[in-house]
VORO-129802 format. One record per residue (C-alpha): x negated, z, y; residue in three letters. Coordinates in Angstrom, 2 decimals, padded with zeros to 5 digits, m for minus. Example, Ala and Ser with C-alpha at 12.3 -4.5 7.8 and 13.67 -1.06 7.14 Angstrom:
VOGU       x       z       y senu
VOGU m012.30  007.80 m004.50  Ala
VOGU m013.67  007.14 m001.06  Ser
//
This chain:
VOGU       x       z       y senu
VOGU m103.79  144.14  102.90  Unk
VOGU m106.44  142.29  101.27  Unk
VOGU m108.45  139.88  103.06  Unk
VOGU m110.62  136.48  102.03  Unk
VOGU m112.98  135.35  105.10  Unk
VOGU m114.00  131.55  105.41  Unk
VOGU m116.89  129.84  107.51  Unk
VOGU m116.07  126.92  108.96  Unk
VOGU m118.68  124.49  111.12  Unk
VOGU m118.63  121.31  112.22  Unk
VOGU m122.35  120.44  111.58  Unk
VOGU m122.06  120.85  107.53  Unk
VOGU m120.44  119.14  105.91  Unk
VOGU m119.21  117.32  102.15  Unk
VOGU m118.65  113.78  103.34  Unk
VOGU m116.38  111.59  104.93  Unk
VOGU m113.01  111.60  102.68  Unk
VOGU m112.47  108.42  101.56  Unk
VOGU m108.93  107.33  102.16  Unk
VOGU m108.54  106.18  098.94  Unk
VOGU m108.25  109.48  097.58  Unk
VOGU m104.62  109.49  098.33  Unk
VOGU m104.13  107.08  096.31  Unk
VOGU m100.93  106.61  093.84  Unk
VOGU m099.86  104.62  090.68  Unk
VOGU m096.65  102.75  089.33  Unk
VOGU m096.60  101.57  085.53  Unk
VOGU m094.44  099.58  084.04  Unk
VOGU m092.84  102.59  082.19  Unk
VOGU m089.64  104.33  082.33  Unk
VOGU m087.86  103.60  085.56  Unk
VOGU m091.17  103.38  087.64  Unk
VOGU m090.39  099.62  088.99  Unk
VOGU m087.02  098.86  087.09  Unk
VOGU m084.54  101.33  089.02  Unk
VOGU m087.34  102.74  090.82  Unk
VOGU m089.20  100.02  093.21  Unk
VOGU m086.85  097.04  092.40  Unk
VOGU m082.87  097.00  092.10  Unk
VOGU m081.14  093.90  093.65  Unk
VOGU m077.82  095.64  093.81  Unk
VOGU m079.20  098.77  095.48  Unk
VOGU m077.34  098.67  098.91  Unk
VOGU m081.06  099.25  100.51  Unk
VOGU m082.06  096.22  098.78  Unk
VOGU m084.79  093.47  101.09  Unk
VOGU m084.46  090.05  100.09  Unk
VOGU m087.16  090.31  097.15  Unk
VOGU m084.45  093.11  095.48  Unk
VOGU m086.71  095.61  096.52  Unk
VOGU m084.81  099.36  097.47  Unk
VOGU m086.17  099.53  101.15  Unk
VOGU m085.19  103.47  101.40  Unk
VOGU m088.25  104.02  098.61  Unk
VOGU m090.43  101.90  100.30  Unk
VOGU m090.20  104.45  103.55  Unk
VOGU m090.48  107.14  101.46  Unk
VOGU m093.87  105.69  100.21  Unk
VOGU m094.52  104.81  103.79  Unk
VOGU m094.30  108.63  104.70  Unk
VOGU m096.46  109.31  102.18  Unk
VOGU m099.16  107.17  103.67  Unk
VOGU m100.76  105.16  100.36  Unk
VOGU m103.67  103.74  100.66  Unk
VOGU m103.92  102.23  097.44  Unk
VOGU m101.88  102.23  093.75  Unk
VOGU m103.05  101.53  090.59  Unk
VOGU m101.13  099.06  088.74  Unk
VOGU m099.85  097.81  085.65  Unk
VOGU m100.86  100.61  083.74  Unk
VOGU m102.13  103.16  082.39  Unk
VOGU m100.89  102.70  079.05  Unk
VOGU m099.14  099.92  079.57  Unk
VOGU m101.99  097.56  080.44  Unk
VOGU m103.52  097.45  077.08  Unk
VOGU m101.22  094.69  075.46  Unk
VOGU m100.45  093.34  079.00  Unk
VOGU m100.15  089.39  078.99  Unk
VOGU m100.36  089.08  082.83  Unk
VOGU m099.50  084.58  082.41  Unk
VOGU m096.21  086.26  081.49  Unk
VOGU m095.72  087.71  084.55  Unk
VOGU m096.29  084.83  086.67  Unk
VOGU m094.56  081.79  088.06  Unk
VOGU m090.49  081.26  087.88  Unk
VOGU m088.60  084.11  086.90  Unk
VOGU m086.34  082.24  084.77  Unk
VOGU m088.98  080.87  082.85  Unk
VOGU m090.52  084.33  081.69  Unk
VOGU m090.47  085.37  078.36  Unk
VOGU m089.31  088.94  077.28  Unk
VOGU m092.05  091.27  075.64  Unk
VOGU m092.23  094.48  073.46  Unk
VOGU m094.21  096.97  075.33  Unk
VOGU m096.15  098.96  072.45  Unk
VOGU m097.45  101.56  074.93  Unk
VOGU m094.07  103.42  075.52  Unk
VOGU m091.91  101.13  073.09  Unk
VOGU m089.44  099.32  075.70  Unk
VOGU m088.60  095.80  076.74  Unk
VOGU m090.38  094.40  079.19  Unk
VOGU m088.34  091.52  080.74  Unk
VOGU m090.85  090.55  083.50  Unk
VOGU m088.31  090.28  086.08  Unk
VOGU m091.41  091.95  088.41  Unk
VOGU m094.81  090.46  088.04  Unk
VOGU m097.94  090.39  089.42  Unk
VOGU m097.24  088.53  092.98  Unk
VOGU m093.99  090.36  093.02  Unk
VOGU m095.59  093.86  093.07  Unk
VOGU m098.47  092.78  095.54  Unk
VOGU m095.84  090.93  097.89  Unk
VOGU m094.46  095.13  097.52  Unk
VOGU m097.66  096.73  098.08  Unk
VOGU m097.77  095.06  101.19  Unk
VOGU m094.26  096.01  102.49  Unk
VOGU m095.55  099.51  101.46  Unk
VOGU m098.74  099.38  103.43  Unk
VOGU m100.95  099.89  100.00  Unk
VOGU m104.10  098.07  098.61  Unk
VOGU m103.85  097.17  095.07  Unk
VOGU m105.88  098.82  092.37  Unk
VOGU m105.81  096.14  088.77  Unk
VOGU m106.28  096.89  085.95  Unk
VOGU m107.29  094.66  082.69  Unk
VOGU m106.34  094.54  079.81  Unk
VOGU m109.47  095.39  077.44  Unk
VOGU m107.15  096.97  074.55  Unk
VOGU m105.62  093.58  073.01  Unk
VOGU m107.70  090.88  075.26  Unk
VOGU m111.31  091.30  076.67  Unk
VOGU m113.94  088.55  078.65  Unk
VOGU m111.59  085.98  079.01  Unk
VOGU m108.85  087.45  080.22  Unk
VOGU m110.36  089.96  082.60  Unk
VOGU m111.75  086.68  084.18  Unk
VOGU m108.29  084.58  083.90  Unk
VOGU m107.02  086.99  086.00  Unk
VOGU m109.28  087.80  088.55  Unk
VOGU m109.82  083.55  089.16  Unk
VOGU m105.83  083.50  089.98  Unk
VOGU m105.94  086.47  092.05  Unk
VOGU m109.30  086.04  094.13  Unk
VOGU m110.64  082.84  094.01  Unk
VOGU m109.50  080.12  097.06  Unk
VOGU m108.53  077.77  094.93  Unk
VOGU m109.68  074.40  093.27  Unk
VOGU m109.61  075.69  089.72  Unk
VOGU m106.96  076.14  087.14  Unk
VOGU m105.99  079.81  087.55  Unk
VOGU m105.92  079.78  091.83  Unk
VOGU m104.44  076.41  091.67  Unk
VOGU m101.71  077.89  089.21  Unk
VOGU m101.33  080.41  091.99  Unk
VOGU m100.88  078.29  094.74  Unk
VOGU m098.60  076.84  092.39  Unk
VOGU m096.46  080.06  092.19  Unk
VOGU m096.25  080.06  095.74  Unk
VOGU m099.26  082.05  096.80  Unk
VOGU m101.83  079.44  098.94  Unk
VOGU m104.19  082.49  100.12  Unk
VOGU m106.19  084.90  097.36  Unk
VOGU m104.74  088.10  096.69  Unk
VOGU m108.25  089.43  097.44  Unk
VOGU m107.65  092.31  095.24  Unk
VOGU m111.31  094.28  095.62  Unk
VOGU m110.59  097.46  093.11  Unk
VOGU m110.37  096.61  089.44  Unk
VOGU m110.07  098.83  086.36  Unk
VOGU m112.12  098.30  083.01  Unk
VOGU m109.28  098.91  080.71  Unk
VOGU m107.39  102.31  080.53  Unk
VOGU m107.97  105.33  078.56  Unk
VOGU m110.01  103.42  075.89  Unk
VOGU m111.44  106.76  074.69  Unk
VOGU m107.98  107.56  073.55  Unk
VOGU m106.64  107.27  069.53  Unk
VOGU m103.07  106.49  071.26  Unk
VOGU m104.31  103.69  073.15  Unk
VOGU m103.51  100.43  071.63  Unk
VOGU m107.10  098.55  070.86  Unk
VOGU m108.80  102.13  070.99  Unk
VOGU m112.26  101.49  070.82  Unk
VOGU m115.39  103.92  069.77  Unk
VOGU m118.06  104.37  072.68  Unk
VOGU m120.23  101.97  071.73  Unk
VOGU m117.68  099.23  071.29  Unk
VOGU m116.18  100.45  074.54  Unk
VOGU m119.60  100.14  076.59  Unk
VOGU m120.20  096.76  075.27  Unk
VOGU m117.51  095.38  076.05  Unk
VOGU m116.55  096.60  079.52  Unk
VOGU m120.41  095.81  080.33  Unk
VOGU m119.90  092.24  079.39  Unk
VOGU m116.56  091.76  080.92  Unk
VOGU m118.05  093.88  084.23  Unk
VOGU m120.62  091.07  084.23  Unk
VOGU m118.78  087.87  084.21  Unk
VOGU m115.85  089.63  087.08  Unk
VOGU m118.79  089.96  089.54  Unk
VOGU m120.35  086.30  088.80  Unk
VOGU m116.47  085.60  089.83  Unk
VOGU m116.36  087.72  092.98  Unk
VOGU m119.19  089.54  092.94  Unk
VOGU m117.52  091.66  096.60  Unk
VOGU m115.50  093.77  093.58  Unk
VOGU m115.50  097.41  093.07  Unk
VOGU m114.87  098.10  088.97  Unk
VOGU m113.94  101.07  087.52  Unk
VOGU m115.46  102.37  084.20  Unk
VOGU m113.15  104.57  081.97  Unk
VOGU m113.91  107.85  081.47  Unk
VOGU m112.47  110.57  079.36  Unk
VOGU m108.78  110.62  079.33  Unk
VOGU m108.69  114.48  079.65  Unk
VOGU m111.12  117.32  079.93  Unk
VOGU m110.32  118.61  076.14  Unk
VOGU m110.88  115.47  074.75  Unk
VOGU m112.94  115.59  070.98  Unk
VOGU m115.84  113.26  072.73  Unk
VOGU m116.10  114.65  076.00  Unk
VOGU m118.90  114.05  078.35  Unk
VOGU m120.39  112.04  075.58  Unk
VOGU m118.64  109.48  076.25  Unk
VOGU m119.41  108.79  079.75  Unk
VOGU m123.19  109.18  079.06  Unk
VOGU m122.75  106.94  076.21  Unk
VOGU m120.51  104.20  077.81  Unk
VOGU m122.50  104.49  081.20  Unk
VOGU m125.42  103.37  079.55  Unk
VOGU m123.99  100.30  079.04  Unk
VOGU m122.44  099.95  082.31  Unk
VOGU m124.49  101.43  084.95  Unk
VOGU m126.21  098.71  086.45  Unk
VOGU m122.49  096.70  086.99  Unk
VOGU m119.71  099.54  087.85  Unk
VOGU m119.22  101.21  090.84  Unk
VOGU m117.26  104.30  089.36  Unk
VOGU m116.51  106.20  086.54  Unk
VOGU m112.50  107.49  085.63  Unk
VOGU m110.99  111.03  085.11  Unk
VOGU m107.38  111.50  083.91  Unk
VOGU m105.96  114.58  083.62  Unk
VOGU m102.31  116.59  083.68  Unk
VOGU m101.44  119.98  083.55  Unk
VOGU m098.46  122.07  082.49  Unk
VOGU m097.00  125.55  082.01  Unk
VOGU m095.59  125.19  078.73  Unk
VOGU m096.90  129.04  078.40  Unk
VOGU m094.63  130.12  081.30  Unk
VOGU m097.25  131.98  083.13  Unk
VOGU m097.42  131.01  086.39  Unk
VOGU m100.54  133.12  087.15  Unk
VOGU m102.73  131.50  084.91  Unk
VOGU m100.89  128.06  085.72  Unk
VOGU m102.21  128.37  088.96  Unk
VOGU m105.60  128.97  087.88  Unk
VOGU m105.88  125.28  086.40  Unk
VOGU m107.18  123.90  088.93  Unk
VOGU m110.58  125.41  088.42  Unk
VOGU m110.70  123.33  085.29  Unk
VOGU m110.48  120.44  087.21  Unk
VOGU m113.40  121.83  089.40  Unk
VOGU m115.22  122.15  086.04  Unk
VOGU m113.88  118.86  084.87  Unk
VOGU m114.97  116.98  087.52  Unk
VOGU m118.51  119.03  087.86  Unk
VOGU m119.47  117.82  083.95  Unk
VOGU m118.35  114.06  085.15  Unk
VOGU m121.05  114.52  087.67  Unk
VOGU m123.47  116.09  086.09  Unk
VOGU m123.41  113.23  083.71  Unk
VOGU m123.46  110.35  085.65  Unk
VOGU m126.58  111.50  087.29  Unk
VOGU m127.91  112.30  084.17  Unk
VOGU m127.55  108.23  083.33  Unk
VOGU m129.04  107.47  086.61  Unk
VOGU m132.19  109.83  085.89  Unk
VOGU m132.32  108.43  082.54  Unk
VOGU m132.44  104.93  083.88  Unk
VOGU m134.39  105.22  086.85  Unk
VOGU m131.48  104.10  088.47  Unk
VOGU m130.81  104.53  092.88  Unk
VOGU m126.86  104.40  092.98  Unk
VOGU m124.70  107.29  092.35  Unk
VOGU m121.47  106.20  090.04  Unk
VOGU m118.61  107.60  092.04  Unk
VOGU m115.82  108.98  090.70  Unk
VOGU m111.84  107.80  090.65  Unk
VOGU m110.19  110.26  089.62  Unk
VOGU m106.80  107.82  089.39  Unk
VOGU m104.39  109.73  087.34  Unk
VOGU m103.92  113.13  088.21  Unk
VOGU m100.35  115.24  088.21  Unk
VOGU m098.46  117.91  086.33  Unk
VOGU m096.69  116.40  083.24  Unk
VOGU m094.82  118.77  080.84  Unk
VOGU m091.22  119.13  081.65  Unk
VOGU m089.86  115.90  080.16  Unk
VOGU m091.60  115.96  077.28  Unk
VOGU m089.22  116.50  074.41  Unk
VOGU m086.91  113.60  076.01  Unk
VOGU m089.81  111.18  075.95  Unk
VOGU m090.14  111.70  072.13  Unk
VOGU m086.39  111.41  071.57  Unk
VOGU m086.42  108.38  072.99  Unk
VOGU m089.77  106.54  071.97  Unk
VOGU m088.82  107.07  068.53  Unk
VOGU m084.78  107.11  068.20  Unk
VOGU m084.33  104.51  070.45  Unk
VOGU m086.90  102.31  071.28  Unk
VOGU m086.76  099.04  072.47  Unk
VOGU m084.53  099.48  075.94  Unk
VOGU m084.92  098.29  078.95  Unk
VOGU m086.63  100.57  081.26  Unk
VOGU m085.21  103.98  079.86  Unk
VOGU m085.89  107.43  082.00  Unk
VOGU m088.68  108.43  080.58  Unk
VOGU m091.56  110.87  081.82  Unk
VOGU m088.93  112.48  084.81  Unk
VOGU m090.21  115.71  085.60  Unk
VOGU m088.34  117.45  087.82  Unk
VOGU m090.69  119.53  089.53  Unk
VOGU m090.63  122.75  090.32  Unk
VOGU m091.89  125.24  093.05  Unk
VOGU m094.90  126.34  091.38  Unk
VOGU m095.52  122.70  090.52  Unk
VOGU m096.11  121.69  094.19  Unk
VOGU m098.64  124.93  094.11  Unk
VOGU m100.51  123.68  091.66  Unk
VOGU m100.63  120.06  093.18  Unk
VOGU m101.70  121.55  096.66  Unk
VOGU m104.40  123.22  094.57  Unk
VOGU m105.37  120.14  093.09  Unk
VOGU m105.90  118.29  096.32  Unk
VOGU m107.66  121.07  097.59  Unk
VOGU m110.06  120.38  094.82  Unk
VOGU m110.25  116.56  095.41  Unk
VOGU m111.41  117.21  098.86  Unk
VOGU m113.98  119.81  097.95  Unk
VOGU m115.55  117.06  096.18  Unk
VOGU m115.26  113.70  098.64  Unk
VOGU m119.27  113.18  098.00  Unk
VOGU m117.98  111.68  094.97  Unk
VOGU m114.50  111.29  094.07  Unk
VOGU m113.78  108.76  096.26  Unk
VOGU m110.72  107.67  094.72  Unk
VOGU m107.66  109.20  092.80  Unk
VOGU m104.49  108.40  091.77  Unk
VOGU m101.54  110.92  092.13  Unk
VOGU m099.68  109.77  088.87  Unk
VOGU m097.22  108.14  089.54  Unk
VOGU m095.11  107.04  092.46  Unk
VOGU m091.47  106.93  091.74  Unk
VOGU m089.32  108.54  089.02  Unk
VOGU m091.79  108.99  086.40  Unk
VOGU m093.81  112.10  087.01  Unk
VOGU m093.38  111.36  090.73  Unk
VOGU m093.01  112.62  094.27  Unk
VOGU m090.45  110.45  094.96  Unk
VOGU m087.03  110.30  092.75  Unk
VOGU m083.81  107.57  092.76  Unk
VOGU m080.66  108.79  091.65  Unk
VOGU m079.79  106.22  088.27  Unk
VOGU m076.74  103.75  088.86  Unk
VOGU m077.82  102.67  092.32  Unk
VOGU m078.04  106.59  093.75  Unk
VOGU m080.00  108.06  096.36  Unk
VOGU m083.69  108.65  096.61  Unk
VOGU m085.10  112.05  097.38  Unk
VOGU m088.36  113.78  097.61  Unk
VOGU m089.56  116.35  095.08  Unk
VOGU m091.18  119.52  095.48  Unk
VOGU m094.45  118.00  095.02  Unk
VOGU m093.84  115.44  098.15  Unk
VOGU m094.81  117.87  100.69  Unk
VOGU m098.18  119.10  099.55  Unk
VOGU m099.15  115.47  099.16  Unk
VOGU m097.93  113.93  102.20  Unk
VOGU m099.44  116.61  104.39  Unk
VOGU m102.88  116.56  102.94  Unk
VOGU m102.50  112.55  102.87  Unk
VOGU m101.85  112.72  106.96  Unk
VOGU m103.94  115.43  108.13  Unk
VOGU m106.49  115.39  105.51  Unk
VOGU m108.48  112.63  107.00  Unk
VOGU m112.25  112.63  108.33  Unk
VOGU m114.66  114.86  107.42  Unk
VOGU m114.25  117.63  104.56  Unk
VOGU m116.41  120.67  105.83  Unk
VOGU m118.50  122.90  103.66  Unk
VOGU m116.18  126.23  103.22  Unk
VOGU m117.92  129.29  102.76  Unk
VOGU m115.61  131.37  101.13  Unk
VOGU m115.15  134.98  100.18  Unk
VOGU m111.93  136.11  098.18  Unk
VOGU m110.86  138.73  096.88  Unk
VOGU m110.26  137.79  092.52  Unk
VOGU m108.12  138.41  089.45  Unk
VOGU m108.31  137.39  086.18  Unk
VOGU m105.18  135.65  084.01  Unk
VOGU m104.85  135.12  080.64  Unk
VOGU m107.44  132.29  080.24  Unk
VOGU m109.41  132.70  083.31  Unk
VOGU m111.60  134.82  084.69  Unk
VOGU m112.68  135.68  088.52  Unk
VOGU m109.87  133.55  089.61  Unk
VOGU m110.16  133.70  093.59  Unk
VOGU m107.32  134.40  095.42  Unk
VOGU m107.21  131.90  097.74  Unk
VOGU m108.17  128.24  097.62  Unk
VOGU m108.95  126.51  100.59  Unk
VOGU m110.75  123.53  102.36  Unk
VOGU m110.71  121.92  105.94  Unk
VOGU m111.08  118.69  107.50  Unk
VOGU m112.53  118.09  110.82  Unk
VOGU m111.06  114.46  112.61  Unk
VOGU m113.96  114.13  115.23  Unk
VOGU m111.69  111.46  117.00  Unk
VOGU m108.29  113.50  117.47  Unk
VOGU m110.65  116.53  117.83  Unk
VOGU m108.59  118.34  115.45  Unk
VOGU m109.51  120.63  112.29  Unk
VOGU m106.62  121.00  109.60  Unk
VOGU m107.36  123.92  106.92  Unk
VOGU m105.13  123.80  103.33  Unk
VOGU m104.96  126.90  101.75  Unk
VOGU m102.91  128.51  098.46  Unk
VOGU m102.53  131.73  098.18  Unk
VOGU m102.80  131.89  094.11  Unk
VOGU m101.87  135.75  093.79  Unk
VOGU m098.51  135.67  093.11  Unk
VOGU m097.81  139.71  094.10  Unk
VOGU m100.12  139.82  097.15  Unk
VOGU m099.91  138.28  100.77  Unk
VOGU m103.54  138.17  101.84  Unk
VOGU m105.34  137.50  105.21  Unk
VOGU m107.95  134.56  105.55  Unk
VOGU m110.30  135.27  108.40  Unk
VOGU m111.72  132.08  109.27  Unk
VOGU m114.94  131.80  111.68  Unk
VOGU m114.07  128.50  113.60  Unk
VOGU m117.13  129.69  116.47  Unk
VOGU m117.99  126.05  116.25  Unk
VOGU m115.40  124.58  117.17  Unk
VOGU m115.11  125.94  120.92  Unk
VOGU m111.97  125.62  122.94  Unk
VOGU m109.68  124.80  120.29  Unk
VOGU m106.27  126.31  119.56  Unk
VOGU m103.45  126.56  117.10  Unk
VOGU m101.47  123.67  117.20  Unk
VOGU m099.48  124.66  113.97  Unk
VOGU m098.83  126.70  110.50  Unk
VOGU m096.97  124.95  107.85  Unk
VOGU m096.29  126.45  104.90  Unk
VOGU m094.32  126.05  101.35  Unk
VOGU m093.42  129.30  100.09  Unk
VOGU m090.29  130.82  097.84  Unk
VOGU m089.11  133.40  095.80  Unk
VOGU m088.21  131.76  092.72  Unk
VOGU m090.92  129.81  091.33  Unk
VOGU m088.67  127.29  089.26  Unk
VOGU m086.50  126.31  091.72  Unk
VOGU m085.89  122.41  092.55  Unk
VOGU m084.81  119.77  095.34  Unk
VOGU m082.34  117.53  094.04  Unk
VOGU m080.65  114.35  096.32  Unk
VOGU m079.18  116.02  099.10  Unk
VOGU m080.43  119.77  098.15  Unk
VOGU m084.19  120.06  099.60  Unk
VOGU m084.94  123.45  098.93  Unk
VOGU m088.83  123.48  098.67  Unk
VOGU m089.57  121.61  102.16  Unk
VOGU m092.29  123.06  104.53  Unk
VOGU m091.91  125.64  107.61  Unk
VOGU m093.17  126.30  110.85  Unk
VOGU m094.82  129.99  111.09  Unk
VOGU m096.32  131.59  114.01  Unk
VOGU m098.75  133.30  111.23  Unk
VOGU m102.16  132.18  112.85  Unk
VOGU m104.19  132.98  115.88  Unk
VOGU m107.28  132.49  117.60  Unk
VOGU m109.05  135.25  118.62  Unk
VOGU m112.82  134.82  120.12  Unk
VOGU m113.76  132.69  117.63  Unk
VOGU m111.93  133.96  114.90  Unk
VOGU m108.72  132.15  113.24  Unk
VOGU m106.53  134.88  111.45  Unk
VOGU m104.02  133.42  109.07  Unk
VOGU m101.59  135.11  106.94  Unk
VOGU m101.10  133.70  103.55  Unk
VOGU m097.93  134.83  101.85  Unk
VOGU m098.52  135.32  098.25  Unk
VOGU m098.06  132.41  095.97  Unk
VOGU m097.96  130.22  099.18  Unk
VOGU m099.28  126.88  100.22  Unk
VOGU m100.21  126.71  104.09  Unk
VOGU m101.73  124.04  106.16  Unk
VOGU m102.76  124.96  109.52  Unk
VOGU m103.72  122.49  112.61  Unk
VOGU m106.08  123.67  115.24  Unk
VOGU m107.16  121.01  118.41  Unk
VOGU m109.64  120.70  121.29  Unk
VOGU m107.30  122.20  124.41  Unk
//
């Protein structure tokens, strides 16, 4: 059997993981809030119509914070619209993903649900259609204590206390031709620099996010962060990534060998920013939030059909993968990359939260909700995956697929919680024809035992969970043991495992 060996110890380290890096997102798009979040005649509906069986769902999932109104969406998002008496709103064509927005959920409405979720908001503004004034419209109604127009409008709307919101994005995707008001680098830079300006003379306790590239294959790519940091440097805290990934090729293999170009994605993005720092004398690092990541390929045909046949509907399903086993692979493998860099991506946003490209999936005409394959890899890392990511030293055995070279076999990371005295390891076993044995040297960590092995693991790598038919849900093994020092694992081929081991 082949065999990968890690070292493990508790005095090197990445860096603290920042919580927020199990982060999520809802848009208004598809059935994301409409159907998905809100639905008054759902039988699990609270008294704000919200479906109260989704919100535990989320709840398991433990989110810490979810972007929000978009994505795509935000860039001809009139946020006045989505304020004060229900009634009184007006309906809107939503260019991004061309639906009807009736703006039956707002602003207060989803931050009254963040809270019932547990969740920190993440805004964004809308720098597509709007700009300056806007950006600080909305941050005076949602932070300031009142006394002015836009906080006394919200006290108005029923709201005496701030929202307090402390993330905010620049804008989404502006490096995108898609993107309605797509700007060029330098009109980009400008702008967000001005607007990042007059938010902090606002509330100057704010976090903003600069966009970034909106994938790693983009035409402009890193130029445009170096360019567009220039700009914004001295007044942003961090930088975006967005990418998906997909096996339109049907070769799981190399599918599961993506994740490296996030490593490499996410490498250039740092590389970059310091490069603007060195260039500008500069003493902060820009961080990274990485706040839309996922697989998104499955319901692509459907999403044409209906953008451009029959546009104009009220929250169609649109963007509902159904994910797959090797999906929840390649999402385990994608977390495992997050963590490997918590120096600096120190948030991200699993895109999204509920029917569209989600974990978590209703049923349409009031039906169940149900957990996707995806849930699992996600909801572990988000629980155990909390305190300190240590420094793996890993050796692997490696193959090559059909656009990658020196693949390793097996991915893997820990995280040391010096409070519960606990370490939790997440590992994939990419070789999808060989189990292999990861010898880990734990010699630092004295005294402690297995507490468990979890792992997600089939035969069929397209299989599904549907409402009521979980197939792809985690096990207990007994395939790990401590022996002087020495944690032996076995990793089942094309297999994602998290094991536990505590202070006795």
């Amino acid at each position: 059997m082949k065999k990968a060996k890690m070292v493990i110890d508790r005095e090197y380290n990445i860096s603290k993981v920042d919580e927020r890096v199990y982060g999520s997102f809802i848009e208004h798009l598809g059935r994301a809030v409409y159907d998905g979040i809100y639905c008054p005649k759902h039988k699990t509906t609270d008294e704000m119509g919200f479906r109260t069986d989704v919100i535990e769902l989320v709840k398991e999932l433990n989110v810490p914070i979810i972007r929000y109104p978009g994505g795509n969406f935000v860039s001809n998002f009139f946020w006045e619209d989505s304020v004060g008496p229900v009634e009184e709103r007006p309906k809107r064509l939503d260019l991004a993903w061309k639906s009807l927005e009736e703006n039956k959920v707002g602003l207060n409405e989803f931050i009254s649900w963040s809270k019932k979720a547990n969740s920190d908001v993440m805004m964004a503004v809308n720098l597509g259609t709007r700009g300056i004034a806007d950006a600080c419209n909305i941050l005076e109604y949602c932070n300031h204590p009142g006394g002015t127009k836009y906080s006394d409008l919200r006290i108005k709307h029923g709201f005496k206390d701030s929202h307090n919101i402390k993330t905010w994005c620049l804008g989404n995707e502006m490096d995108g031709p898609w993107q309605i008001g797509h700007k060029t680098m330098d009109e980009y830079g400008r702008l967000a620099e001005e607007t990042a300006k007059a938010m902090k003379i606002i509330d100057p306790t704010i976090e903003l996010v600069s966009c970034g590239s909106s994938a790693l294959d983009m035409p402009t790519f890193p130029k445009w962060e170096a360019t567009t940091l220039e700009y914004t440097y001295d007044h942003v805290d961090y930088v975006s990534l967005h990418q998906y990934y997909g096996n339109r090729e049907e070769d799981t293999a190399d599918y599961l060998a993506k994740s490296d170009d996030m490593d490499a994605f996410i490498r250039t993005v740092i590389a970059t920013c310091d490069y603007v720092k060195a260039k500008k004398r500069g003493k902060k690092n820009i961080n990274l939030s990485f706040d839309e990541w996922n697989v998104w390929f499955h319901s692509n045909a459907s999403d044409e059909d209906i953008i451009h046949n029959h546009p104009w509907q009220v929250a169609p399903p649109m963007l509902e993968d159904i994910y797959t086993f090797e999906d929840a692979l390649l999402v385990g493998l994608m977390l495992i990359t997050l963590l490997k860099h918590a120096d600096r991506v120190k948030m991200a946003c699993l895109a999204q939260l509920v029917n569209v490209i989600a974990p978590i999936m209703t049923d349409e005409d009031g039906g169940g909700a149900w957990k996707q394959t995806i849930f699992y890899p996600f909801m572990y890392t988000s629980k155990y995956g909390r305190g300190v990511a240590l420094l793996p030293v890993m050796n692997s055995p490696k193959h090559d697929t059909a656009n990658h070279e020196n693949v390793t076999d097996v991915e893997s990371v820990a995280v040391f919680n010096e409070e519960k005295e606990e370490v939790t390891i997440f590992a994939v076993n990419r070789n999808i024809e060989e189990n292999i044995e990861l010898e880990t040297d734990i010699r630092s960590f004295e005294g402690y035992q297995v507490v468990e092995h979890l792992v997600l693991e089939s035969d069929d790598f397209k299989v599904v969970n549907g409402f009521g038919a979980e197939r792809i849900k985690p096990i207990e093994t007994t395939r790990s043991s401590i022996d002087d020092g020495i944690l032996r694992s076995l990793l089942h081929k094309a297999s994602w495992n998290m094991i536990r081991f505590a202070k006795r």
